[in-house]
LOTORPA-892740 format. One record per atom (N, C-alpha, C): residue number from 0; z, y, x; residue in one letter; atom name. Coordinates in steps of 0.2 Angstrom, whole numbers, always signed. Example, Ala and Ser with C-alpha at 12.3 -4.5 7.8 and 13.67 -1.06 7.14 Angstrom:
+-----+-------+-------+-------+---+----+
:   k :    up : north :  east : r :  a :
+-----+-------+-------+-------+---+----+
:   0 :   +39 :   -28 :   +66 : a :  N :
:   0 :   +39 :   -22 :   +62 : a : CA :
:   0 :   +39 :   -16 :   +66 : a :  C :
:   1 :   +35 :   -11 :   +64 : s :  N :
:   1 :   +36 :    -5 :   +68 : s : CA :
:   1 :   +39 :    +0 :   +64 : s :  C :
+-----+-------+-------+-------+---+----+
This chain:
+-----+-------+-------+-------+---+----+
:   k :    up : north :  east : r :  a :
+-----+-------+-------+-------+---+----+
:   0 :    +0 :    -6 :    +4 : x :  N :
:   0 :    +0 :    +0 :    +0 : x : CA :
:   0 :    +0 :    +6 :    +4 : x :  C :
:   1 :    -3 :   +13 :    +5 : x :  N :
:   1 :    -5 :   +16 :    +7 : x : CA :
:   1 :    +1 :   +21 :    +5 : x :  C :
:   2 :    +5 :   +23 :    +9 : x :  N :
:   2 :    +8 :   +29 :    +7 : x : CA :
:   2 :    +5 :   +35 :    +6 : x :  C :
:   3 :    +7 :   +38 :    -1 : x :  N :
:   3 :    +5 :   +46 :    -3 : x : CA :
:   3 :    +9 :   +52 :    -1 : x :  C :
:   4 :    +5 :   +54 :    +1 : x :  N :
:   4 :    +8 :   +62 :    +4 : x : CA :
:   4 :   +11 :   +67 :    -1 : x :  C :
:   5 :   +13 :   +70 :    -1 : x :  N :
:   5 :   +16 :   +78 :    -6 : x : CA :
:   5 :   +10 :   +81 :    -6 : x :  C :
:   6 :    +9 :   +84 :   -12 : x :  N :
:   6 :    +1 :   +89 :   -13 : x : CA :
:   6 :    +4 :   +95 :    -8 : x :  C :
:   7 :    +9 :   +95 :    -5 : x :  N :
:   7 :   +13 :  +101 :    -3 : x : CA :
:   7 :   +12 :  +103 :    +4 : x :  C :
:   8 :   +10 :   +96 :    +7 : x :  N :
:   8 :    +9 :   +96 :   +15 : x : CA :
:   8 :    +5 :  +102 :   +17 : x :  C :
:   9 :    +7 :  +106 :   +20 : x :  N :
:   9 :    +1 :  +109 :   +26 : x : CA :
:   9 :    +1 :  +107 :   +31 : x :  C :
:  10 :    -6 :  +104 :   +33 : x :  N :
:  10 :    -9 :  +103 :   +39 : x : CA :
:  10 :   -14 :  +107 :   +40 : x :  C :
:  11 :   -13 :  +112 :   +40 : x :  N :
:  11 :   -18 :  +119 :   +44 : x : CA :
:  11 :   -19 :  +118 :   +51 : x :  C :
:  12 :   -24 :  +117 :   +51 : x :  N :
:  12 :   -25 :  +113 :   +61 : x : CA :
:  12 :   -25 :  +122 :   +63 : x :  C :
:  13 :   -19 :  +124 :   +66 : x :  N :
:  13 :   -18 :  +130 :   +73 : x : CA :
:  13 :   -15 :  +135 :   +67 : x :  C :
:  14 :   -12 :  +133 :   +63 : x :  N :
:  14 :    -7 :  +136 :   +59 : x : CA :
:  14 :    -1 :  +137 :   +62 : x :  C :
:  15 :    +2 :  +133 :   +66 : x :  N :
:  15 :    +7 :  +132 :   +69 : x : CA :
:  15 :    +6 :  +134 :   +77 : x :  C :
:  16 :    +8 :  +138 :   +81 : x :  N :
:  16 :    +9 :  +137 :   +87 : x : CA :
:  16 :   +14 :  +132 :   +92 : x :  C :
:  17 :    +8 :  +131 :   +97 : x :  N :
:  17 :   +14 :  +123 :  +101 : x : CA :
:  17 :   +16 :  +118 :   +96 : x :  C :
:  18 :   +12 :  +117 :   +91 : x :  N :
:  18 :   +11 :  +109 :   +85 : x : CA :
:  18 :    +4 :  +107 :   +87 : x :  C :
:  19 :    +5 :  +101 :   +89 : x :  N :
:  19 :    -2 :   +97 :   +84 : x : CA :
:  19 :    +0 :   +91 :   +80 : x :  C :
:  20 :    -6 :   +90 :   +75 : x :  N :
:  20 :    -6 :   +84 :   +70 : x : CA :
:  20 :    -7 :   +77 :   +74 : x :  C :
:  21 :    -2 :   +76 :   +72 : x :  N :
:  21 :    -4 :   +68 :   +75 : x : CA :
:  21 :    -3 :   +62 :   +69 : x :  C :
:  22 :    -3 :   +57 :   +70 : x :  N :
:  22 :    -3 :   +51 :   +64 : x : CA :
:  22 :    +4 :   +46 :   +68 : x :  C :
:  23 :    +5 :   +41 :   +61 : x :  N :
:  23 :   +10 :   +35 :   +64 : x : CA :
:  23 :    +7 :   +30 :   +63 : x :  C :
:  24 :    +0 :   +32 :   +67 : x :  N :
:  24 :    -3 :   +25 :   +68 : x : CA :
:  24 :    +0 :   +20 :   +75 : x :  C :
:  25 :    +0 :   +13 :   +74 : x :  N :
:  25 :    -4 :    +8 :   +72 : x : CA :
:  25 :    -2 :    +7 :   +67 : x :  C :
:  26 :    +4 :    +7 :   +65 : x :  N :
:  26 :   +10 :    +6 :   +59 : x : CA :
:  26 :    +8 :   +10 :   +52 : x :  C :
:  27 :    +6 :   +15 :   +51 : x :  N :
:  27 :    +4 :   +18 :   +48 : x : CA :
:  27 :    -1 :   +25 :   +48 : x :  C :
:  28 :    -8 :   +24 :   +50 : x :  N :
:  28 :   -13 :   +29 :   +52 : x : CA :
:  28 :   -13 :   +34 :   +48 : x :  C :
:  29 :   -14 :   +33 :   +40 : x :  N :
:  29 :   -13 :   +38 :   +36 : x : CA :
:  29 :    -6 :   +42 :   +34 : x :  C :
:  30 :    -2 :   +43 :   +37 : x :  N :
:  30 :    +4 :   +47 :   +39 : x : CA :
:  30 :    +2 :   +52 :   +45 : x :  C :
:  31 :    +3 :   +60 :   +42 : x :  N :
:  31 :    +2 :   +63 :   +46 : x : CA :
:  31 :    +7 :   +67 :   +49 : x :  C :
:  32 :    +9 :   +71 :   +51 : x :  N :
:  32 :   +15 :   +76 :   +53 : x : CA :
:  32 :   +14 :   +81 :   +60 : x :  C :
:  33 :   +19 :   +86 :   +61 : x :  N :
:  33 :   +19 :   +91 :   +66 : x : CA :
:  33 :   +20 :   +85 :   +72 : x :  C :
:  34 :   +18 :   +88 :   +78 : x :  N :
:  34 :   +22 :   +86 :   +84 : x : CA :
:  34 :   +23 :   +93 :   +86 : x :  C :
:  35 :   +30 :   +94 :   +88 : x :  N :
:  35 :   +31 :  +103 :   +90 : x : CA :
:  35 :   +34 :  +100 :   +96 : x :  C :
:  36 :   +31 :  +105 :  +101 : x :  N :
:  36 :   +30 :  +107 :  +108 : x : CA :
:  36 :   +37 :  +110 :  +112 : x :  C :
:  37 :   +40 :  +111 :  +117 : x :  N :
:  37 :   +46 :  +113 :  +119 : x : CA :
:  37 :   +48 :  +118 :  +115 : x :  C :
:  38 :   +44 :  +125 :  +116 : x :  N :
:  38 :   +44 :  +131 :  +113 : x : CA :
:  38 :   +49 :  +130 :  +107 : x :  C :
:  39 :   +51 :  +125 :  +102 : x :  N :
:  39 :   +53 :  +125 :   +97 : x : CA :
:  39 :   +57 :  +121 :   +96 : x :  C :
:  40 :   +56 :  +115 :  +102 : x :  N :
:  40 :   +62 :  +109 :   +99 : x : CA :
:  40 :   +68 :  +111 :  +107 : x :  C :
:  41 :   +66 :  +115 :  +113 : x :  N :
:  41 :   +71 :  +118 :  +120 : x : CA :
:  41 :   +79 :  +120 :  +114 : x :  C :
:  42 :   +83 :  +118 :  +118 : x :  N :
:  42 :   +91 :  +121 :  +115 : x : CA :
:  42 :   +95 :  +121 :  +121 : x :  C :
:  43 :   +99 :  +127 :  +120 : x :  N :
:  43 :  +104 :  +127 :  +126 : x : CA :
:  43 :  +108 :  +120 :  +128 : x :  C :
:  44 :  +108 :  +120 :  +136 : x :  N :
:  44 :  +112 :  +113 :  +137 : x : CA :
:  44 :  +116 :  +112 :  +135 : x :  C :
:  45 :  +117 :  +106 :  +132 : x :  N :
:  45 :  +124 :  +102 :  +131 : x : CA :
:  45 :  +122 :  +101 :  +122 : x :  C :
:  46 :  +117 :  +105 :  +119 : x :  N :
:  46 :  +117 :  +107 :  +112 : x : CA :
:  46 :  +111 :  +100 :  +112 : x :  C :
:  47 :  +112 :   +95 :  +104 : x :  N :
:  47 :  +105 :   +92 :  +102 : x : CA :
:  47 :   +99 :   +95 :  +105 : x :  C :
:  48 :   +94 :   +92 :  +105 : x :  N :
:  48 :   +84 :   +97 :  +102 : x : CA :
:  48 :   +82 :   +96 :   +97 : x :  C :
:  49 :   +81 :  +102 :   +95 : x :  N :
:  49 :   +78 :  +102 :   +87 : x : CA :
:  49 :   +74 :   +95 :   +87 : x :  C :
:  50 :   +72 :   +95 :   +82 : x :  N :
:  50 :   +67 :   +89 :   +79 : x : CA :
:  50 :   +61 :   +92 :   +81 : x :  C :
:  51 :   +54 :   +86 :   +84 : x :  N :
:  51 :   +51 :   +87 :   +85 : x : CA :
:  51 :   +46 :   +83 :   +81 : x :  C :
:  52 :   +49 :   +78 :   +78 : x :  N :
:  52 :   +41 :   +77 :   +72 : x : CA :
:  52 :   +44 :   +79 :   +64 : x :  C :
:  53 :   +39 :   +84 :   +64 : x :  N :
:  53 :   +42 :   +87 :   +57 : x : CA :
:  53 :   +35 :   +88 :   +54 : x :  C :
:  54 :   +38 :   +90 :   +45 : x :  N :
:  54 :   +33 :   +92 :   +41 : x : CA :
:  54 :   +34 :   +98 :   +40 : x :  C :
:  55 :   +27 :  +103 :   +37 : x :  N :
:  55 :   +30 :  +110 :   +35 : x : CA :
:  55 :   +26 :  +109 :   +26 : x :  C :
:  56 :   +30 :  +113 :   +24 : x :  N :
:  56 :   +29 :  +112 :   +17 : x : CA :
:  56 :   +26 :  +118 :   +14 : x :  C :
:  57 :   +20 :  +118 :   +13 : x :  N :
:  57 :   +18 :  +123 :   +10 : x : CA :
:  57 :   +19 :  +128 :    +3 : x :  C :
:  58 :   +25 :  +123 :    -2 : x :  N :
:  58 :   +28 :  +125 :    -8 : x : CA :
:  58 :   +35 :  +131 :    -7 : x :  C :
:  59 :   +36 :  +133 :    +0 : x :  N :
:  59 :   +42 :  +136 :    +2 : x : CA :
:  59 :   +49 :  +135 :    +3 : x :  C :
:  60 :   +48 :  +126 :    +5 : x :  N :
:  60 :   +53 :  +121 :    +6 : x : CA :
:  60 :   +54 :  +125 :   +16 : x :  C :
:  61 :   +46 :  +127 :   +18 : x :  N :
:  61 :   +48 :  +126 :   +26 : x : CA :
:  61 :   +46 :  +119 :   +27 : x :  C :
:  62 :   +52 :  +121 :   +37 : x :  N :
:  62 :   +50 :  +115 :   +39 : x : CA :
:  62 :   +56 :  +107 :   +38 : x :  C :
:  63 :   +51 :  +100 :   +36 : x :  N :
:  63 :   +56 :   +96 :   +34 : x : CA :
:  63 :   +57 :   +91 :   +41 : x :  C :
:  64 :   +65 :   +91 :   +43 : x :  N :
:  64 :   +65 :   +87 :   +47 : x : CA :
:  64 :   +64 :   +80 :   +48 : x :  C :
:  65 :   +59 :   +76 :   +48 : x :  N :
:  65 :   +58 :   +71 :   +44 : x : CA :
:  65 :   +51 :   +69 :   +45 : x :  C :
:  66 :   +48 :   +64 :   +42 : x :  N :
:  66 :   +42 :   +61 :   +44 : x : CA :
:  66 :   +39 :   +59 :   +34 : x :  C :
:  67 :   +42 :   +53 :   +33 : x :  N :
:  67 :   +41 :   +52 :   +27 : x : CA :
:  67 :   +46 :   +51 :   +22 : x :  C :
:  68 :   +50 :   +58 :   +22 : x :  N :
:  68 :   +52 :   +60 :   +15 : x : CA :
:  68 :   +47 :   +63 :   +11 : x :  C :
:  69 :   +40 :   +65 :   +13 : x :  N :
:  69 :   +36 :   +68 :    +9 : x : CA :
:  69 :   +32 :   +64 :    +8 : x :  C :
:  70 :   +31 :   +57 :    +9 : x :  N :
:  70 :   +27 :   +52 :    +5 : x : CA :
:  70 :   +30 :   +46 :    +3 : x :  C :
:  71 :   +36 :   +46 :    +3 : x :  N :
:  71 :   +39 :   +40 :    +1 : x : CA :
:  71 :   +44 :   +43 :    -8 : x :  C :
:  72 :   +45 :   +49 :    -7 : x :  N :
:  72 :   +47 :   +55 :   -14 : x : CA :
:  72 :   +54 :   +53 :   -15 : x :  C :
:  73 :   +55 :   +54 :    -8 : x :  N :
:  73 :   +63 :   +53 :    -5 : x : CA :
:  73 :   +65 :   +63 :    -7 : x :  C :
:  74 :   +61 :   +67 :    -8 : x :  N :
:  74 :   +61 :   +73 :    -8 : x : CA :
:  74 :   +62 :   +74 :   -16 : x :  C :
:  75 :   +64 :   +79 :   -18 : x :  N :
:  75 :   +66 :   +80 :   -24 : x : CA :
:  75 :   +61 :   +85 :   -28 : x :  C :
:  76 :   +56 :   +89 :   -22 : x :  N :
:  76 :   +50 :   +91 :   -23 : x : CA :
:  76 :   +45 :   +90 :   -24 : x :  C :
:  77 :   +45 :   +81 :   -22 : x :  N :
:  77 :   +38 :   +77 :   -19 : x : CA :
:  77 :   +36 :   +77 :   -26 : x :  C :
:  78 :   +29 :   +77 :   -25 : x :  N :
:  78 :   +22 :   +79 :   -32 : x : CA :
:  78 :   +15 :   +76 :   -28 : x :  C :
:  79 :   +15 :   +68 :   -27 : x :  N :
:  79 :   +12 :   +65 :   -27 : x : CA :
:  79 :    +2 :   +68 :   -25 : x :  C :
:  80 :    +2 :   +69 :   -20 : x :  N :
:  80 :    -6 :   +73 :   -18 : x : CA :
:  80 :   -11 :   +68 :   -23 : x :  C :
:  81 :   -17 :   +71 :   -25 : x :  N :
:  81 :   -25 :   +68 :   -29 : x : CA :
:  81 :   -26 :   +64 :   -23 : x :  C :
:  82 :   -25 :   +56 :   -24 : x :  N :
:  82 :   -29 :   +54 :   -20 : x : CA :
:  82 :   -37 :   +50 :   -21 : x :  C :
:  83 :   -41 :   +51 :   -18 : x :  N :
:  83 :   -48 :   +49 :   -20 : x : CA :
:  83 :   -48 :   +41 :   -23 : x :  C :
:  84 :   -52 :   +39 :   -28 : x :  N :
:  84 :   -51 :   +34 :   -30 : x : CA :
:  84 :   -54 :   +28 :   -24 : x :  C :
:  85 :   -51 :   +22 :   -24 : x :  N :
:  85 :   -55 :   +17 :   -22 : x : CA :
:  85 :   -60 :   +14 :   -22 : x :  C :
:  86 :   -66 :   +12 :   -17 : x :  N :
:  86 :   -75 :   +13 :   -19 : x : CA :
:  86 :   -73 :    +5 :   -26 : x :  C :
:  87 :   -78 :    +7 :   -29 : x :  N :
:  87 :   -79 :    +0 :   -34 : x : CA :
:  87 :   -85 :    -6 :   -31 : x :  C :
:  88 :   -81 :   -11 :   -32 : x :  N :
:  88 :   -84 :   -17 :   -28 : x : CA :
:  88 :   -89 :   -17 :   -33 : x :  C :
:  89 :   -95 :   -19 :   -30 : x :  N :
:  89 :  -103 :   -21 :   -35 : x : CA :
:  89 :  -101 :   -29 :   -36 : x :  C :
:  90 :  -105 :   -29 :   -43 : x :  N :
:  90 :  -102 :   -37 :   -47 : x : CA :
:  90 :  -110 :   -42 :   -44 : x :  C :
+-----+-------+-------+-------+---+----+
């Protein structure tokens, strides 16, 4: 079963500075999320690092820290994205 996204994802390719979209492929190719760069996950020593695989939410949730709370509708904003139907097999 293919996990569904959140209609809410943004993946704006170069929306984010020091992010790019990567997948959790082999395991799951269609899952996508942030990978954020030092700029954003660096913290004073001795302090956690921010997360660095997160989602941003284009509904004004921000960013989630987290991978698949926004396909699995672990979120309490999750709203299921259109996914395109499956080709129909010829009889």
């Amino acid at each position: 079963m293919t996990p569904i996204p959140c209609r809410h994802l943004d993946y704006t390719d170069g929306k984010f500075t020091s992010c790019e979209i990567r997948t959790c492929a082999p395991d799951f190719p269609d899952v996508r999320y942030w990978f954020r760069g030092s700029p954003w996950t660096e913290t004073p020593r001795g302090q956690s690092p921010n997360p660095a695989k997160v989602q941003f939410c284009g509904a004004g949730r921000g960013r989630i820290n987290g991978i698949f709370q926004c396909y699995n509708g672990e979120m309490r904003c999750y709203e299921p994205a259109d996914m395109p139907a499956p080709p129909k097999e010829k009889a």
